[in-house]
N, C-alpha and C positions, 0 to 999 in steps of 0.2 A: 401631523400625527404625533400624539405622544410616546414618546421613545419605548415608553413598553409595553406599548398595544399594537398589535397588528392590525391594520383597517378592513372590518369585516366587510365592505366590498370586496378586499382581494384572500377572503380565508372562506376554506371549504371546509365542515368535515363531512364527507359522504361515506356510502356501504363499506359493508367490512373488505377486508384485504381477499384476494383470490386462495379459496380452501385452496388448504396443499395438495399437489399433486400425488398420485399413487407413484411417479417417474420423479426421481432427483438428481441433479449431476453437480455437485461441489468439487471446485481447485482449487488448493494451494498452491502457490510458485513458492520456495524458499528463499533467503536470502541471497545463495550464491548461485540461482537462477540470472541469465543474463539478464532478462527484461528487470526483475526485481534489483538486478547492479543499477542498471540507468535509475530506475526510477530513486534509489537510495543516493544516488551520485548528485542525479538534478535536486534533488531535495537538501541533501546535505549540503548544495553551494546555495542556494536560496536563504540560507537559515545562516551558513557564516558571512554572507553580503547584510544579513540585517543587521548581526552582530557590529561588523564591520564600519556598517554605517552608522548605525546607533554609536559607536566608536570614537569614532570622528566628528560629527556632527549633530548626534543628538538626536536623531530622530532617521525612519529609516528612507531610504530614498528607490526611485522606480527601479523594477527589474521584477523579470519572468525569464527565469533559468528552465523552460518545463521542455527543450527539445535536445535528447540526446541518447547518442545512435553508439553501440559497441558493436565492434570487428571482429569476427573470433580470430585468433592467432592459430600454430597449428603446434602442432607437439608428436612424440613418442613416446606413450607411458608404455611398463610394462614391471613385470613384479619383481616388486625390491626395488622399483626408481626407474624413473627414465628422464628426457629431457623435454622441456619449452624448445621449440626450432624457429619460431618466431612468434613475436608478442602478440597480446592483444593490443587492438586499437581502441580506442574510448574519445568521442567527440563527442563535448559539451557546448551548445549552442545555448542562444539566449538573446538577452537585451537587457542592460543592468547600465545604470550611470557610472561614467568611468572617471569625471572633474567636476568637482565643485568648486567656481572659484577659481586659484591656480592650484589645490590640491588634489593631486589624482589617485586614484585606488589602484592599487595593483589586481588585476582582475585574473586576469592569467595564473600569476602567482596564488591568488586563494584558490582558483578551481581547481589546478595540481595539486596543492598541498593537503587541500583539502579531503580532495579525491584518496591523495596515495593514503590518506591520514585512515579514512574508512574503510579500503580495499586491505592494509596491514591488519585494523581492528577486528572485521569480521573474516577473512577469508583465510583462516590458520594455515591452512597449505600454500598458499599462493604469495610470492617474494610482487611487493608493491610496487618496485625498484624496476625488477629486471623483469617481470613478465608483461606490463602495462606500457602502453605510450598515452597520455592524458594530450588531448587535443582541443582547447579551450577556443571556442569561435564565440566571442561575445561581443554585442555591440552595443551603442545607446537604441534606445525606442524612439518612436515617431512622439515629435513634438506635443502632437494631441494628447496620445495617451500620457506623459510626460505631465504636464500641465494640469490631464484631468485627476491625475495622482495626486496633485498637492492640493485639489481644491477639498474640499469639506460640504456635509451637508449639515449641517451643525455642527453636531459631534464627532459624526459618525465620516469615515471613510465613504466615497462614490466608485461605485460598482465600474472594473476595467473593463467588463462583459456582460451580454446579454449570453446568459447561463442559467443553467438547474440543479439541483443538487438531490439526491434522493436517498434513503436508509430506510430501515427495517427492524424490526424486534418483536419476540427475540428470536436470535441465533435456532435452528433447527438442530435436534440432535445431532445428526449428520455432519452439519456444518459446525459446529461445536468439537466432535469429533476430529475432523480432516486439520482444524488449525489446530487441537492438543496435540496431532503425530507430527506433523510438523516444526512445532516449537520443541517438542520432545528431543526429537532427532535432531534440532538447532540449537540446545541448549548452552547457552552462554552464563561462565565462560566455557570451553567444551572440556568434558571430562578426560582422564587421559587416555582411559579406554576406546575413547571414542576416535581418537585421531584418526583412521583408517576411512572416519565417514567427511566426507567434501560438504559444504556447505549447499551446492546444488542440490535439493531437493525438489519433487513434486511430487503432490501428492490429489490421487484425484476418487472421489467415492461416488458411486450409483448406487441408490437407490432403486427396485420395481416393488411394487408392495411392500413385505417383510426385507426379502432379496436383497442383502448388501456385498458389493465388490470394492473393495480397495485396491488401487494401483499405484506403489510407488517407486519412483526415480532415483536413487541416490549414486550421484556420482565419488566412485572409491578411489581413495590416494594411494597412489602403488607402494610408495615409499614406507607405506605402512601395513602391505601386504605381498608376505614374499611368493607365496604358489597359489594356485584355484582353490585346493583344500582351505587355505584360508579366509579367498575370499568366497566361500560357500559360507564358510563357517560366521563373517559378517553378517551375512546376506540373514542367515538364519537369526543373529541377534536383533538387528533392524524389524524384521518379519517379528519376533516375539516382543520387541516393545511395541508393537502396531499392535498386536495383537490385545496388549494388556488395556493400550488406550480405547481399543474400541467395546471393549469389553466393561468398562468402565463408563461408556456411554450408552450401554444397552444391545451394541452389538455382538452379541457374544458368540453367534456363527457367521458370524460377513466370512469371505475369503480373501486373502490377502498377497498378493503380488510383487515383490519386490526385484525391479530392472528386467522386464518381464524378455526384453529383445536380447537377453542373454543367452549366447549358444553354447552350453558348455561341451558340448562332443568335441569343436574346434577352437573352445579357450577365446571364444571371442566374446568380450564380457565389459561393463561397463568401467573401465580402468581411466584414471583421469591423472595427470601430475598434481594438478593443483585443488584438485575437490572441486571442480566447475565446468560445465558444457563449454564457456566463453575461450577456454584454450586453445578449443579446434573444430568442438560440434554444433556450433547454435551463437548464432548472433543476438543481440540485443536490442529492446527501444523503448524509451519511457512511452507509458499507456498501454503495454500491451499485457501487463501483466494483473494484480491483484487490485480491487476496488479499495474506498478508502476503507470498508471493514478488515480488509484481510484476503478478503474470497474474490473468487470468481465464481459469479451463482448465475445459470442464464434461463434460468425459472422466476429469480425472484427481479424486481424494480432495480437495474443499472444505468448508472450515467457511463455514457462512454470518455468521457473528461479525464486529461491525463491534468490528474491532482500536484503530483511532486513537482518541485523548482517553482509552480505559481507563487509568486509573493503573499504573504499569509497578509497583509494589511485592506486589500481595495478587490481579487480575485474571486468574486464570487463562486468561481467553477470548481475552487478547491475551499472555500469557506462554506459553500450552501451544503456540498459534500458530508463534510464532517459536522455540520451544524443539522440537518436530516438523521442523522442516524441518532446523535445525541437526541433530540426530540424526541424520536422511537423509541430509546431505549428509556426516556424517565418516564415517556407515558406508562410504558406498561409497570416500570418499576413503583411509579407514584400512584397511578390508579388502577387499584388492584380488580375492579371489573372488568379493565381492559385486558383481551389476552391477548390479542394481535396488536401490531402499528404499524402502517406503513407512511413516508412524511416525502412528501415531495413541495421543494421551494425553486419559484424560479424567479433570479433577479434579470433586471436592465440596467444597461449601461449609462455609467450618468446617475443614476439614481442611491443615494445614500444608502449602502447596506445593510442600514438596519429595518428598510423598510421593502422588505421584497414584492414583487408584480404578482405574484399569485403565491397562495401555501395553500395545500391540500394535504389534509388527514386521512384516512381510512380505518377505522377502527373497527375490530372484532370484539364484543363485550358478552359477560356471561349472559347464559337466559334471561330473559327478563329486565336485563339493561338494555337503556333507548341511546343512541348518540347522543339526545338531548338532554340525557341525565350526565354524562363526563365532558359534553362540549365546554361548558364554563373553564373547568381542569385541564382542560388537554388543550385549549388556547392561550390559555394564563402560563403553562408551561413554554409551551414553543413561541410566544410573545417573550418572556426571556432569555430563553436560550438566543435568539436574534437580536437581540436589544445588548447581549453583549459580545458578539461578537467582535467588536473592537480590542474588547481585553483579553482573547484570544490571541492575541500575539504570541503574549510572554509564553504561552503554553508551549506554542510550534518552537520557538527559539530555545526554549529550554527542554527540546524534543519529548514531549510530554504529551503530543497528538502524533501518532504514527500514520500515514494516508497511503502505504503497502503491506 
């Protein structure tokens, strides 16, 4: 097959995408959500083992860092400061090559340093040092997969799995919505007013017809709130920037929620040391958290694939991923009769990635457009978008593709 054609035995494009629902449920996990930890953890040592390798050797070598589990630790917040009683736990599993040769990598040493490197960067409240214990279980991979890493199908990298990748476009108001209060309330680097807000966020929106509810989580750093009166008075700035984003999106009566399990009669409220659940409320695990868009959408096309830590070179489960939603989103950007997209690709194992075992389109076009008036456009597109996935790499490496 020619490198930039997709072989129309395995390409579909059929009916439009499922009309939207009158019911919508959109989540955000924020950053300093446990699950969203692992998954920025395993991702973040995937990406310094490429470095790493590419380093030393020139080119990158096998490993899938995508299994890893946090502990919550336990604490005593309370206003004006309280303390960590004992740490989190964080275990990094995997299978990464640890010698080539007689020279060996220090593997241990990059998931720690790596880890504490990320956990300092985004989690302002939380000491990387003394709150974390980094628990690196990494091994070599099976022979097979090993071997089937170095071989080539030409060009192109061979698929470590039989996987599918799926995406969509575009983004629903809603869903546009829920990730701007999120990043809003995440903003990096964080303002100084903001310190009081923990990077733990969640944020979750319903739709019923008109009907919009917004509910969000934000875990408060005591350190930066001495009484109730002031973490009311948080609570209320949090609640008026949601407010402004959604208003901004169309919503401009949703209701809105913020740390809804709050009982203020008995001051039992959500007070955190470190700005995160992971200190004593909520454990963590890569894949349990945001798609490679951002969301958690369980209306719209999901792969359940934990994307982060898969090596960005031969993983179809986390290439088909973000190579799916890119399609979506240039059809509709590039063919302006298209209003929906929805792309689903699924690779085999063994078989060169640039040439997936099935791709399916669904497209939504104005009145009067046929699929057989945008099919030539909307194959020429995602026959690209797949055909480079090789050069793909530099992106992930120079974190340039986010996949939480």
């Amino acid at each position: 097959m020619v490198s930039n054609e997709i072989d129309m035995r395995r390409f579909t494009i059929s009916s439009k995408p499922a009309t939207q629902s009158d019911i919508e449920v959109v989540e955000r996990k924020g950053i300093g959500h446990p699950d969203t930890i692992c998954d920025a953890l395993a991702e973040a040592l995937s990406l310094a083992l490429c470095r790493e390798y590419l380093a030393r050797f020139g080119e990158i070598a096998h490993h899938n860092v995508d299994k890893a589990l946090l502990c919550a630790g336990m604490s005593a917040p309370q206003f004006g400061g309280g303390g960590v009683l004992a740490p989190i736990d964080i275990y990094l599993a995997g299978r990464a090559i640890a010698q080539v040769g007689a020279e060996r990598i220090p593997l241990e040493d990059i998931a720690i340093d790596t880890s504490r490197a990320w956990l300092a960067t985004h989690l302002h409240a939380l000491d990387a040092d003394a709150h974390v214990r980094i628990h690196p279980v990494l091994r070599a991979g099976s022979g097979e997969l090993k071997n089937l890493f170095q071989r080539r199908g030409g060009a192109a990298p061979l698929a470590n799995d039989t996987s599918f990748g799926v995406g969509y476009a575009p983004l629903s108001a809603l869903e546009q919505c829920v990730l701007a209060i999120e990043r809003s309330l995440n903003e990096e680097p964080r303002p100084a007013d903001r310190l009081a807000w923990g990077e733990d966020v969640k944020v979750m929106g319903v739709r019923v017809g008109a009907d919009v509810e917004i509910t969000i989580a934000c875990a408060m750093v005591d350190a930066h709130i001495e009484t109730l009166v002031r973490y009311l008075e948080e609570k209320e700035r949090i609640a008026a920037l949601a407010i402004r984003e959604a208003e901004g999106h169309g919503f401009g009566d949703c209701r809105i929620s913020v740390n809804a399990a709050d009982h203020i009669e008995t001051g039992d409220v959500y007070l955190t040391v470190t700005g995160t659940s992971a200190e004593a409320g909520d454990d963590g695990q890569v894949g349990r958290g945001n798609r490679v868009n951002g969301l958690i959408t369980p209306a719209r096309p999901m792969s359940l694939e934990a994307a982060a830590g898969k090596n960005p070179v031969t993983h179809v489960g986390k290439l088909y991923n973000v190579a799916a939603n890119a399609i979506a989103h240039e059809i509709v950007e590039a063919i302006s009769p298209v209003r929906r997209a929805q792309c689903l690709l699924v690779g085999r194992i063994g078989a060169p990635i640039t040439e997936p075992a099935f791709v399916e389109l669904k497209l939504e076009t104005e009145p009067g457009v046929s699929n057989d008036d945008v099919a030539p456009a909307a194959q020429t597109i995602a026959a690209n978008v797949v055909a480079n996935l090789p050069k793909q790499v530099s992106a992930f490496i120079a974190g340039d593709l986010s996949v939480y």
